[in-house]
C-alpha positions as CSV (number, residue, x, y, z in Angstrom):
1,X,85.1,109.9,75.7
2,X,85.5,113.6,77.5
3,X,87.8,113.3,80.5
4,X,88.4,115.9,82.8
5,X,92.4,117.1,83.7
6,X,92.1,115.4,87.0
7,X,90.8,111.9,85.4
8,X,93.8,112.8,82.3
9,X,96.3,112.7,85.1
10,X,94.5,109.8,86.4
11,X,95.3,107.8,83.4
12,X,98.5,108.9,83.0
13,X,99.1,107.6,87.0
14,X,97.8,104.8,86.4
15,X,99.9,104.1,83.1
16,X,102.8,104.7,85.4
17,X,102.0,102.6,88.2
18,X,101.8,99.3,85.6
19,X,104.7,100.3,84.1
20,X,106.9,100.2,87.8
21,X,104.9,97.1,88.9
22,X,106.4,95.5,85.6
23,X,109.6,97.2,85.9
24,X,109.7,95.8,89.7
25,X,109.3,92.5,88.6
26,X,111.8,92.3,85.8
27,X,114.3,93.5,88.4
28,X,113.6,90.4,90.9
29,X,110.6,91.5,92.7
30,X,112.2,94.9,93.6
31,X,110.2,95.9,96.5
32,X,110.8,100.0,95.9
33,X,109.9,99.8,92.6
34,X,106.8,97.8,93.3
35,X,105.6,99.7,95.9
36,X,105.9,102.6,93.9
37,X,104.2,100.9,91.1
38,X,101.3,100.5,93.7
39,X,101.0,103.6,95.4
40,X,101.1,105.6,91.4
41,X,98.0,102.8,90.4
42,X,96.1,103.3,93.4
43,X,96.4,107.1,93.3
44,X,95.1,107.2,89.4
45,X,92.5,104.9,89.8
46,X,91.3,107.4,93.1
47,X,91.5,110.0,90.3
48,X,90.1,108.7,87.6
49,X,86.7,107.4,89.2
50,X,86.7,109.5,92.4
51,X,86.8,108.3,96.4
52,X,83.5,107.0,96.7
53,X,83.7,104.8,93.8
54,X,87.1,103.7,94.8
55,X,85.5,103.2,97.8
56,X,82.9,100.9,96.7
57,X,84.9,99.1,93.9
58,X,87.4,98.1,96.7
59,X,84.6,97.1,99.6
60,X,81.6,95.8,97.3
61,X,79.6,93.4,99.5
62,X,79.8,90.3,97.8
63,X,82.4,88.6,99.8
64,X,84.7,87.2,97.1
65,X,85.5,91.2,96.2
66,X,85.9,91.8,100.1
67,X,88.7,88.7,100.0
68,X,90.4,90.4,97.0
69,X,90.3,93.6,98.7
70,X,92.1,92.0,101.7
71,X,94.4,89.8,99.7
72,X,95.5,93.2,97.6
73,X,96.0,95.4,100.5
74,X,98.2,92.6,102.5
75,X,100.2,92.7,99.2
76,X,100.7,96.1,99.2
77,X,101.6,96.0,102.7
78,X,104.3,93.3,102.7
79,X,106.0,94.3,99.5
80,X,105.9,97.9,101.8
81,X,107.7,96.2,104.4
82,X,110.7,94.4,102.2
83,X,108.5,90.8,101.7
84,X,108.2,91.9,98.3
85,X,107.9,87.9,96.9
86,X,105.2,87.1,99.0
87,X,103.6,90.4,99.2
88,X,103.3,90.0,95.3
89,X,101.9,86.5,95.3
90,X,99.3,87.7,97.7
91,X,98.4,91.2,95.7
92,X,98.3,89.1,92.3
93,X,95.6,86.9,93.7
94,X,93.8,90.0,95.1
95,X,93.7,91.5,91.7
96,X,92.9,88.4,90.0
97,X,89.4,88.2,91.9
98,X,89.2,92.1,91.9
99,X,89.9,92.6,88.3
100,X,89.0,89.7,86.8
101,X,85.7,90.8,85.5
102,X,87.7,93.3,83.1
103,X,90.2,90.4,81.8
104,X,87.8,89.7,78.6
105,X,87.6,93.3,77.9
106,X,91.2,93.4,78.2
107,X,91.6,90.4,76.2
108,X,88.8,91.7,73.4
109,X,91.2,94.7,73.0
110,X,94.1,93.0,72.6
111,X,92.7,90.8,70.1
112,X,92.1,94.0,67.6
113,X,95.8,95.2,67.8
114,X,97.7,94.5,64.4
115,X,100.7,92.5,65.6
116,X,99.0,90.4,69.0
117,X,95.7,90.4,67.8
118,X,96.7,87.2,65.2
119,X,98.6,85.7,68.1
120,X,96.0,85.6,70.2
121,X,93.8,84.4,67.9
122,X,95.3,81.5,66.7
123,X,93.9,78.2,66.9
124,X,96.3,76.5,69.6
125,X,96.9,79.8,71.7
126,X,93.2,81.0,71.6
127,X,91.4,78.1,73.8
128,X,93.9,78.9,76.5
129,X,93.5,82.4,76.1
130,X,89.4,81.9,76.0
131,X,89.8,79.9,79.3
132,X,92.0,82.3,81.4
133,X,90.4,85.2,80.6
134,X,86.6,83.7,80.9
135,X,85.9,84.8,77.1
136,X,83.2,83.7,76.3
137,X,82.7,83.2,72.0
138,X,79.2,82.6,70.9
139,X,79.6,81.0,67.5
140,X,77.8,83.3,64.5
């Protein structure tokens, strides 16, 4: 896949914006580290895929993406304003009905890495797994 230096930064945004959201968590729901965590993630995912597509991903019409797209932006906008703990519980559920279609992507990836890959696969973790992240396995 040929990316462009704008979409390489995008990534590397991106990349940096999960790793403060994650870091904001670990210390307590950290409301600088979060919002910083946002602001990097939206910023890379405007440059990877451009402002109209931004655009569109965020305001889609079917309405469950418009109630994700209001659930994510309250987030951001009360872990902005110091109600970090609430503000995240808000934002996760936005990005769970925003970016829920990519979970079994996510969790197909996952599955091929050397050291998760056999933990996620295994026969009492992977039903759970399956069901969370709306896997769907079609037997051979």
């Amino acid at each position: 896949m040929w990316l462009t230096d704008l979409q390489k930064f995008g990534v590397g945004f991106t990349a940096a914006g999960v790793f403060f959201f994650i870091l904001g968590i670990m210390t307590f729901f950290d409301s600088a580290l979060l919002a910083f965590g946002n602001i990097l993630f939206l910023a890379g995912l405007f440059l990877i895929i451009g402002l109209q597509k931004t655009f569109n991903f965020f305001f889609k019409r079917p309405p469950q993406k418009l109630k994700g797209t209001v659930c994510f932006i309250l987030g951001v906008g009360l872990i902005l304003f110091k109600y970090s703990f609430i503000g995240f519980i808000i934002e996760l559920f936005g990005i769970l009905i925003l970016f829920g279609d990519f979970f079994g992507v996510i969790i197909g990836f996952l599955r091929s890495l050397p050291i998760i890959g056999p933990i996620l696969s295994s026969p009492r973790i992977a039903p759970v797994i399956d069901r969370l992240g709306g896997v769907r396995i079609l037997p051979l």
